[in-house]
C-alpha positions, 0 to 999 in steps of 0.5 A: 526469532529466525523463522526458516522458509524450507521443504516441510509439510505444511501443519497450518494455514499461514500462507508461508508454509506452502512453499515448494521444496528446495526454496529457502531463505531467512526470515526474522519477523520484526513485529507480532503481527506484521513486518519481517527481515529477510536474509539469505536473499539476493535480488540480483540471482533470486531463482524462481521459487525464491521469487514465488517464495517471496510473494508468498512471504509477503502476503504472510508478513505484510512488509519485507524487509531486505538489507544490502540490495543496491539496485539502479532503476531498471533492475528494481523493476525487472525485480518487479516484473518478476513478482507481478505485473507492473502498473505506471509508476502514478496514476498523475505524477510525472517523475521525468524522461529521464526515469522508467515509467514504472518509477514513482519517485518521491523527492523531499525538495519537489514536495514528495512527502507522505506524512499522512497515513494512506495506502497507495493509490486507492482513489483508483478502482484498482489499487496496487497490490504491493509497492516495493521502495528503495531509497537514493538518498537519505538525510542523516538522521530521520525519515523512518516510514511506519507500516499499521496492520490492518488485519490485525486492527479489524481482528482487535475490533470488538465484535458489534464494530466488525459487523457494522464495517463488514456492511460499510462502503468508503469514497477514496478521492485522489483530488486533494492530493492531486486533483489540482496537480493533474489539472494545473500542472499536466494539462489534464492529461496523466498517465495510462493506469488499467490501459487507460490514459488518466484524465481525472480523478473521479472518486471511487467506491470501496468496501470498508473490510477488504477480504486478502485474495490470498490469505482469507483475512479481513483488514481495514480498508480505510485511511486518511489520506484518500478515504473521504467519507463513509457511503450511505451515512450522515458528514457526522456519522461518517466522522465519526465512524472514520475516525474511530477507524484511524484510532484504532488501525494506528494503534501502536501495537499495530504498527512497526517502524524501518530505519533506512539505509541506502541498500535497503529494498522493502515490500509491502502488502497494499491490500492489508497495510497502510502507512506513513513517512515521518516528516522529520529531517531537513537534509534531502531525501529521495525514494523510488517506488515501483507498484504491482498491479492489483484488483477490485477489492472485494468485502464480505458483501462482495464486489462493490460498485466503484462508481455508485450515483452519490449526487445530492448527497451532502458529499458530493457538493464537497467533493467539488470544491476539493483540489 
């Protein structure tokens, strides 16, 4: 189905039927629930209100995906820019002078994999809204990424499990993946995230449902690959709890899967997706990521406090001993 984004009146709440008249632009939904293809789009000449268009389309779909846009580096972040304010490309990771600063790059033979399900950089107090990736070189077979809908795993909850997340606060810890880096390999000194030099990784605090600033949904906000525990709770209840989160946010129904190719550019919503990088191939592959800034993520209880006093609780003596 080929969904056109054009000058009618909105009849509903999706947020892609509130575009400005005169914008158009293909969108060919890839999954039920998230995931689209866009066309009739060009990065090098998008006008404004294609650009407004597409942040809009993004919020709505999830993840974006755009064929045929053979961009270098500097013109994948001022497309960027163009969409919202940039971050550092990492918090921790140096990708080299010779790369723009905005630039995460992902190098299979420097260990840059990301075969383990998380949403960018949520061991920070604010994550990143949105990443936008592109890839430089692809093996010839392998190296799809999978994108699990968030919204639409708390919307399949049953009701008693949405109520008991809407109360539940989660740790994100970044040193496991880059605890050791940061310390080790950067001397203790990373980059500057929110205006401020990074010079460690103190786990933070956030609401387990994140409410989308655009839309209103709710989404599971949780993953395996920063998430540590649950607050408040017992290690087994927390488990537990975590676990039954996983299972069902990377349902396959919840999930849809892009094939690269050299050209292709895909956006995804930070604040309502997470994903994974199959680890399938032996040939290189490089990707490079450019991230918008995002805000604190609020839940039904609200702002949480990202760093709330967990010492003496049995995590904290674990948490320690990580990186």
């Amino acid at each position: 189905m080929t969904a056109s984004i054009n000058g009618s009146a909105p009849t509903t709440t999706r947020a892609s039927d509130n575009i400005s008249s005169g914008v158009e632009f293909d969108i060919t939904p890839i999954g039920p629930t998230h995931g689209a293809r866009i066309s009739g789009f060009d990065i090098a000449t998008a006008s404004d209100s294609q650009i407004a268009a597409l942040r809009i389309a993004l919020a709505e779909h999830k993840v974006l995906v755009l064929n045929d846009q053979h961009l270098d580096d500097d013109q994948h972040v001022r497309f960027a820019a163009r969409i919202g304010d940039l971050t550092a490309g990492h918090p921790v990771w140096d990708s080299g002078a010779d790369l723009p600063a905005e630039v995460y790059s992902l190098d299979s033979t420097d260990n840059g994999f990301a075969d383990v399900w998380h949403t960018d950089v949520t061991f920070m107090p604010r994550p990143p809204a949105a990443s936008i990736l592109r890839p430089l070189v692809l093996p010839q077979l392998g190296g799809d990424t999978n994108w699990a809908d968030g919204e639409a795993a708390y919307a399949s909850l049953s009701s008693p499990m949405q109520r008991l997340a809407d109360e539940l606060v989660a740790v994100h810890d970044g040193n496991r993946e880059f605890g050791y880096y940061l310390r080790h390999r950067r001397s203790g000194k990373g980059n500057v995230w929110d205006g401020e030099e990074v010079t460690g990784l103190r786990p933070v605090r956030h609401p387990v449902v994140r409410i989308h600033p655009v839309t209103g949904r709710k989404a599971l906000f949780v993953n395996p690959g920063f998430t540590s525990h649950i607050a408040g709770v017992s290690e087994a209840e927390s488990r537990g709890l975590l676990d039954a989160f996983y299972g069902h946010l990377t349902k396959p129904e919840h999930i849809v899967r892009h094939s690269w190719s050299l050209g292709d550019v895909v956006l995804w919503d930070n604040r309502s997706t997470a994903h994974y990088a199959n680890r399938d191939y032996s040939q290189r592959r490089i990707m490079h990521r450019v991230t918008l800034r995002g805000d604190r993520p609020v839940g039904p209880q609200g702002h949480v406090e990202p760093f709330g006093d967990e010492s003496g609780h049995w995590w904290a003596a674990e948490s320690k001993s990580v990186g």
